[in-house]
N, C-alpha and C positions, 0 to 999 in steps of 0.2 A: 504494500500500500504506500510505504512513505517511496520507497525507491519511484515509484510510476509519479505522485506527485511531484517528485523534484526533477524526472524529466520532463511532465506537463510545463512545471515552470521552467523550464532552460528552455523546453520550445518554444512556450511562448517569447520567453526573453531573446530569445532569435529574430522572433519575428518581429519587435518591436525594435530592434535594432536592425533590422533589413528595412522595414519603413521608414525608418530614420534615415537611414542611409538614402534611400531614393530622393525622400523631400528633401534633403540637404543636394542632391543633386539638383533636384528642381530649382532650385532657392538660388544657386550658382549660375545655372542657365539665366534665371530671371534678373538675378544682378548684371550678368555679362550685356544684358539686352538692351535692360532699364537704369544701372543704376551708374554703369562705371564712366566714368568721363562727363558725367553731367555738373552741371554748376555746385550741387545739394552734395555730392562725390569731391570735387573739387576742395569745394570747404570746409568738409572734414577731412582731408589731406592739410590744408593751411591748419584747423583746429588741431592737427596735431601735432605740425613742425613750431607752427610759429610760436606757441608758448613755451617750448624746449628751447629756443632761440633766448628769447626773453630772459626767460628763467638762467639761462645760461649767462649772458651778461651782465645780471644784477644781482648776479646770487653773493653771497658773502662768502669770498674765495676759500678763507680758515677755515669754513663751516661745510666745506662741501661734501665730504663724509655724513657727518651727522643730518642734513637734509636730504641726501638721498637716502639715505633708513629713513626718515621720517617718511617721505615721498614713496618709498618703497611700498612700506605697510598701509599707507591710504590705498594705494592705486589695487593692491593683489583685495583690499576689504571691497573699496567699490565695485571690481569687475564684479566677486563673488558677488554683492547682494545683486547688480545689475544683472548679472547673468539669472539668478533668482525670481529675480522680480519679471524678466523678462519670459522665463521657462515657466512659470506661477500664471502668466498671460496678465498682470497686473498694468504693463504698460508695453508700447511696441516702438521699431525703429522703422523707418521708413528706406530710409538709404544708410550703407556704410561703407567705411573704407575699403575692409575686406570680408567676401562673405562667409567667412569661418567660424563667427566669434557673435552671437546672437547681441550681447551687449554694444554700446556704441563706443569706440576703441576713442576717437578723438574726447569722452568726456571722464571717461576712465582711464585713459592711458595717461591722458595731457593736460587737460583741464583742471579736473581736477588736484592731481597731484602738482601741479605748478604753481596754482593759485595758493595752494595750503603753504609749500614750500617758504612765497612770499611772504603770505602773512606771517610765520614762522619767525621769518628773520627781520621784519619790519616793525620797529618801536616793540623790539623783546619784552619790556616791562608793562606792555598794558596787558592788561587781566585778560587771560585767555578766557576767559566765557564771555566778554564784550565780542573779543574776535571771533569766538564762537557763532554768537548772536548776527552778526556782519557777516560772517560764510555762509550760514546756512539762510539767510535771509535773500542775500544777493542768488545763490545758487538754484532757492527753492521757490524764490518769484519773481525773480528775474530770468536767471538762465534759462531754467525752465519752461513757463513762459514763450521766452522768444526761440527756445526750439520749438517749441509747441504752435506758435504762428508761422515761420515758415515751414511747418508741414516735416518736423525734421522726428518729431516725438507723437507717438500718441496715448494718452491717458486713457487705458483703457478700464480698469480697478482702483485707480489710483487717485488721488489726491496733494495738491504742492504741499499744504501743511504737515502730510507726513514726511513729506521730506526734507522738510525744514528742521524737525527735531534732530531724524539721519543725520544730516550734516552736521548738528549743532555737536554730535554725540561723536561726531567722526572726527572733528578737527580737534576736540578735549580730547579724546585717545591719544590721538595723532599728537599731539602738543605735548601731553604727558612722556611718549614713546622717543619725542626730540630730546629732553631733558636728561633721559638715562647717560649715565658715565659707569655703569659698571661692564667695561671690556677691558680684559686682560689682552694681553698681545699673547699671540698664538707660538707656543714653546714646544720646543720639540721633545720626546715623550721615549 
């Protein structure tokens, strides 16, 4: 009995990973057709270089370590929950850079983590939950928002004021994660 049930279940888990497979086929075709080279493609290619640029010339040179860990850990939490929230059908992409990656790579990869990075190292001493308030505010009705006007996001389950807390909770992490000094230099063994 359990043996036949758990190959019911692997067969099913075949199958549902062979349909996956195709519509990610599909998904591929339909980007190659619709999405690549268009303006909406375009700009998320710019949303992704151009804030690494940025980021790259203003960053605080001393610090460059300690912001990329910080920048690290925003970006691998955002994709997760975005890939989440995206897999969940709670909200959708319309165009993206590349079609591998259901999340939207220019606001996970780039945006995000560049904007944190700055705040990070811009006036250290003000109270990171104002800066909080400021990330998640700018991110979750503004950015938002104007992905959402030019047709770049869609809310499908979703709502901006849950993502205004997200970010508020995600830059406090991320703030606290900059701060860490406990690493030892790596000794050989």
């Amino acid at each position: 009995m359990f043996l036949s049930a758990n190959i019911n279940q692997m067969n099913s888990l075949q199958d549902a990973y062979h349909a996956i497979h195709e519509i990610h086929k599909n998904t591929v075709q339909i980007w190659l057709h619709t999405s690549l080279f268009t303006w909406e493609w375009w700009l998320g290619v710019g949303l992704t270089v151009i804030p690494w640029v940025i980021w790259f010339v203003f960053r605080k040179q001393d610090s460059t370590d300690r912001l990329l860990y910080a920048g690290l850990f925003i970006m691998i939490i955002a994709l997760w929950l975005d890939f989440i929230g995206v897999s969940l059908g709670l909200w959708s992409y319309n165009y993206s850079v590349v079609p591998f990656i259901p999340a939207y790579i220019p606001w996970d990869f780039s945006l995000i983590p560049t904007i944190v990075m700055l705040l990070l190292q811009y006036k250290p001493g003000i109270n990171p939950f104002i800066k909080a308030i400021v990330f998640g505010f700018l991110s979750a009705f503004v950015g938002g928002p104007i992905f959402k006007w030019i047709d770049l996001y869609n809310m499908e389950e979703w709502k901006h004021i849950f993502s205004f807390g997200i970010y508020m909770v995600l830059y406090i992490v991320t703030h606290y994660i900059s701060k860490r000094n406990h690493f030892r230099p790596l000794s050989r063994s």
